[in-house]
C-alpha positions in Angstrom: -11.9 3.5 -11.5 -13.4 1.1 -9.1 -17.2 1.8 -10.8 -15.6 1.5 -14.6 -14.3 -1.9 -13.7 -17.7 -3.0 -12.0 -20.0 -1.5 -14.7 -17.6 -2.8 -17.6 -17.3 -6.2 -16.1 -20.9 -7.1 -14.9 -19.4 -7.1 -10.9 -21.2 -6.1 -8.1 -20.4 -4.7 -4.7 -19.6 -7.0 -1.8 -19.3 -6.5 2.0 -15.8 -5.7 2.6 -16.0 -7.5 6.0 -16.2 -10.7 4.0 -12.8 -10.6 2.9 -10.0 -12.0 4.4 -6.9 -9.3 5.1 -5.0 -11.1 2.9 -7.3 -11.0 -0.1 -7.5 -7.0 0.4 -3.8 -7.6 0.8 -3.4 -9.0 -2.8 -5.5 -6.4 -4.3 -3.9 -3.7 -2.1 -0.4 -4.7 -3.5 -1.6 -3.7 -7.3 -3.2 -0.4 -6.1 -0.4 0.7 -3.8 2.6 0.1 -6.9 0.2 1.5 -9.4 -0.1 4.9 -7.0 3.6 4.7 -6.8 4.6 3.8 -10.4 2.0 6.9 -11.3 4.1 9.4 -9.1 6.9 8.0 -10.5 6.4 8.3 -13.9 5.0 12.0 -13.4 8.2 13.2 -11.5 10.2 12.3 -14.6 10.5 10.5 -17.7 13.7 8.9 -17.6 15.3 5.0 -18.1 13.0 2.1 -17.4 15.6 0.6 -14.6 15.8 3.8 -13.0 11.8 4.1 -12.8 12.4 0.4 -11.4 14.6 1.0 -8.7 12.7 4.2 -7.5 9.5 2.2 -7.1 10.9 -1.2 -5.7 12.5 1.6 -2.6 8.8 2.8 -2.3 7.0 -0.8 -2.6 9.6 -2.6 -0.5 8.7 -3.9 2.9 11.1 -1.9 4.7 9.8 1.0 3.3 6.2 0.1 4.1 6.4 -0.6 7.5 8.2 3.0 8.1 4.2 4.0 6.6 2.4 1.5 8.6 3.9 3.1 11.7 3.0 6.5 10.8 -0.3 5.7 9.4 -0.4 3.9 12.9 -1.0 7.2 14.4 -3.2 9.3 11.7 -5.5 6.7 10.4 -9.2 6.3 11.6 -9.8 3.4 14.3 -12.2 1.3 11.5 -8.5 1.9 9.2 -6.7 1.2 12.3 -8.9 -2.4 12.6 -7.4 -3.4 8.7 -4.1 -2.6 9.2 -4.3 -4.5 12.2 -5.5 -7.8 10.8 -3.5 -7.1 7.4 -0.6 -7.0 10.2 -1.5 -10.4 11.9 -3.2 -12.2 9.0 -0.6 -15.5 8.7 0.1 -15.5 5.7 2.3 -19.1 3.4 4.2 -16.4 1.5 7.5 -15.3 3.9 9.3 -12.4 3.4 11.9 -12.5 0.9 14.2 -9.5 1.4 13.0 -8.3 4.8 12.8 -9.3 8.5 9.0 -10.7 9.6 8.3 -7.8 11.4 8.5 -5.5 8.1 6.7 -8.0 6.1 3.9 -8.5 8.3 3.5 -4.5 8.7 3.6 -4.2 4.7 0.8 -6.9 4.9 -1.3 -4.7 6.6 -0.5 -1.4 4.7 -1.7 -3.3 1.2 -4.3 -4.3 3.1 -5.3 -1.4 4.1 -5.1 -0.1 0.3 -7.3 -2.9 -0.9 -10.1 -1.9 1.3 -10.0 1.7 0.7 -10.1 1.0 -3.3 -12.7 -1.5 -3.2 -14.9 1.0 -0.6 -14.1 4.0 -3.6 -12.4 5.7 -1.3 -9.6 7.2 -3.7 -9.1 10.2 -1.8 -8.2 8.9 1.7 -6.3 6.3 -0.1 -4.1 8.8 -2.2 -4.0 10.8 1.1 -2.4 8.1 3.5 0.1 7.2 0.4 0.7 10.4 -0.2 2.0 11.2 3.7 4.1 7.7 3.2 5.5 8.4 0.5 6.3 11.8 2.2 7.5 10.1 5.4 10.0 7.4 3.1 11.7 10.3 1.1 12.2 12.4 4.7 13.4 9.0 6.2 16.0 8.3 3.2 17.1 12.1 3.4 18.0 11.8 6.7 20.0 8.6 6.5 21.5 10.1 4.0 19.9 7.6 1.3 18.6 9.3 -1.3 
């Protein structure tokens, strides 16, 4: 997808180490809900505020930072760096709904998502989401949540 928008847009590739872990946090927040959103919508057609409320549990920051702490332990040590900085970048936004901790660690999951779409990697990027995704649902099952 990342090549259709390029070629149809006149962009060009840029060194990913010249963005900040928050600008790969802005574009990571659009590419993790549209992964969601997508499984989603393919589980099950069903009422618009029920799609809602499935992907606002999955996009939350609570829910996040249970996948930056298991991604914590698969991810490669150059993924490892991103989440990292996505983690500690200081960001003027605070979290809304959720304690700093959470928000800072969904910082650094989007962020992590940004630079895996802009470096075209799709398939480790469906691959970490789909083991959070994974990790969420076992997580709510087991509090009884779901």
């Amino acid at each position: 997808m990342l090549d259709r928008i390029n070629e149809t847009f006149g962009l060009h590739k840029v060194d990913l180490r010249t963005y900040s872990p928050l600008a790969l946090a802005f574009i990571g927040d659009s590419v993790f809900a549209t992964v969601v959103k997508t499984i989603i919508i393919e589980r099950g057609n069903c009422q618009g505020n029920k799609l809602h409320y499935h992907s606002a549990h999955l996009v939350r920051a609570e829910s996040q930072a249970l996948i930056y702490d298991l991604w914590q332990d698969i991810v490669t040590d150059d993924e490892r760096t991103i989440l990292k900085r996505g983690r500690n970048a200081k960001s003027v936004n605070s979290a809304k709904n959720a304690t700093i901790q959470d928000y800072r660690k969904a910082t650094g999951v989007e962020a992590l998502c940004g630079y895996l779409f802009l470096d075209g990697k799709e398939d480790r990027l469906c691959e970490l989401i789909r083991q959070g995704v994974e990790a969420v649902y076992a997580a709510d099952r087991k509090s009884g949540e779901e």
